[in-house]
C-alpha positions as CSV (number, residue, x, y, z in Angstrom):
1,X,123.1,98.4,62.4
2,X,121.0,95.2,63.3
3,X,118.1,96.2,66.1
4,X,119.0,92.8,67.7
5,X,122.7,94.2,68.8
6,X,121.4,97.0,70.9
7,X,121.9,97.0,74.5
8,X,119.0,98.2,77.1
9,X,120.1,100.2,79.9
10,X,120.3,98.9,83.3
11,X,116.5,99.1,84.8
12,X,114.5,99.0,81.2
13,X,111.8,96.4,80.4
14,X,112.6,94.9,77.4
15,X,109.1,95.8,76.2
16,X,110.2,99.7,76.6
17,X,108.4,100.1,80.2
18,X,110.0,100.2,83.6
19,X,108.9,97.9,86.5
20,X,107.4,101.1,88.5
21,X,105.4,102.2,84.7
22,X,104.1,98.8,84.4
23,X,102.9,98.9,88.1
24,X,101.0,102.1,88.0
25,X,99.6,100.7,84.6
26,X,98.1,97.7,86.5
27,X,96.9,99.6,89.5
28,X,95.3,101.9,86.7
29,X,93.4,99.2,85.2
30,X,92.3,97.2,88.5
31,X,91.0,100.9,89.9
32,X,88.9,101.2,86.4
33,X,87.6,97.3,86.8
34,X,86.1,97.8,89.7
35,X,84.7,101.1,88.7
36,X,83.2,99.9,85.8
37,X,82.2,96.4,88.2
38,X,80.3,99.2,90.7
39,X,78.8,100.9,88.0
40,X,77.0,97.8,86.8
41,X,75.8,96.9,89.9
42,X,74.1,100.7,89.8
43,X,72.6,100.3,87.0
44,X,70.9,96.9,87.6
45,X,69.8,98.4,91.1
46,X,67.8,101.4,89.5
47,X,67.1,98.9,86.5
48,X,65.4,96.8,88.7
49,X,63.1,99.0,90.4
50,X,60.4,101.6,89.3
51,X,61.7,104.8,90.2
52,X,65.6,103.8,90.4
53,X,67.8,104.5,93.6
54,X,67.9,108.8,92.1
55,X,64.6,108.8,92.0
56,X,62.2,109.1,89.7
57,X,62.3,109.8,85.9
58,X,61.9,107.7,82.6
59,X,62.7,110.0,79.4
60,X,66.0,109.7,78.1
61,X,67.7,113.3,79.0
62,X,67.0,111.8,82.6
63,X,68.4,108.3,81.8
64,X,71.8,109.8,80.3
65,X,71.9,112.1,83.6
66,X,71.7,108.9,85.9
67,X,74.2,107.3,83.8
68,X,76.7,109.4,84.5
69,X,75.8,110.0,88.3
70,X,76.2,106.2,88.8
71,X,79.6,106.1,87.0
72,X,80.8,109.0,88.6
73,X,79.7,107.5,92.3
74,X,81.3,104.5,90.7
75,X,84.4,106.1,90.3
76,X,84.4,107.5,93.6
77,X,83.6,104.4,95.4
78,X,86.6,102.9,93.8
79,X,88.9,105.6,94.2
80,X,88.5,105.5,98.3
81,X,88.9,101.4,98.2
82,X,85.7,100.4,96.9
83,X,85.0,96.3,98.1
84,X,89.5,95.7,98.1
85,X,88.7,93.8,94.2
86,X,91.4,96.3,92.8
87,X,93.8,95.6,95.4
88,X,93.4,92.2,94.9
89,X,93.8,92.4,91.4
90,X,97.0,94.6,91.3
91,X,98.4,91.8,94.2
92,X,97.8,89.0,91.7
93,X,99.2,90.8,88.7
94,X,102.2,92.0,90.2
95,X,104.9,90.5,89.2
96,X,107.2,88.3,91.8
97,X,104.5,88.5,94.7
98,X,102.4,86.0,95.9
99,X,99.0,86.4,97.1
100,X,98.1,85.9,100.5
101,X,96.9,82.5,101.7
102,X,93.3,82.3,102.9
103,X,93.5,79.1,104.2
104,X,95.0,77.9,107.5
105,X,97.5,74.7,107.7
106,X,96.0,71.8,110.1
């Protein structure tokens, strides 16, 4: 039997994933960006300043303890809507929708 013959049922991607798979994928992704986005910007704050925004501490049981507090707060700030970059993302990645105009006709 030749692969090319076979039919897909009604509602299957033809790259195996449905529409609602591939939108929980991109949600998934945008959430994670601007995790990882947050996290950054945590870092370079307590980077940038003596004791950090957790206080104080400078060996490296301390440094790997404020890494994951900032990508856990990271996390959380993202999960509860963050600064809207995820939802922007997932609205320009979905498929078939447009994104919102900014800009007023004169």
């Amino acid at each position: 039997m030749d692969i090319s013959q076979l039919q897909l049922s009604p509602g299957m991607a033809s790259d195996g994933t449905t529409a609602s798979a591939k939108h929980s994928k991109i949600a998934t992704a945008a959430g994670q960006f601007e995790a990882l986005l947050i996290g950054e910007m945590l870092k370079s704050v307590r980077e940038a300043s003596d004791d950090g925004w957790l206080g104080g501490g400078t060996d490296s049981s301390a440094e790997s303890a404020f890494g994951i507090a900032e990508n856990q707060l990271a996390q959380t700030i993202a999960d509860h809507g963050g600064f809207g970059l995820a939802k922007t993302i997932r609205q320009a990645m979905e498929p078939g929708k447009a994104l919102p105009s900014t800009q007023s006709s004169q």
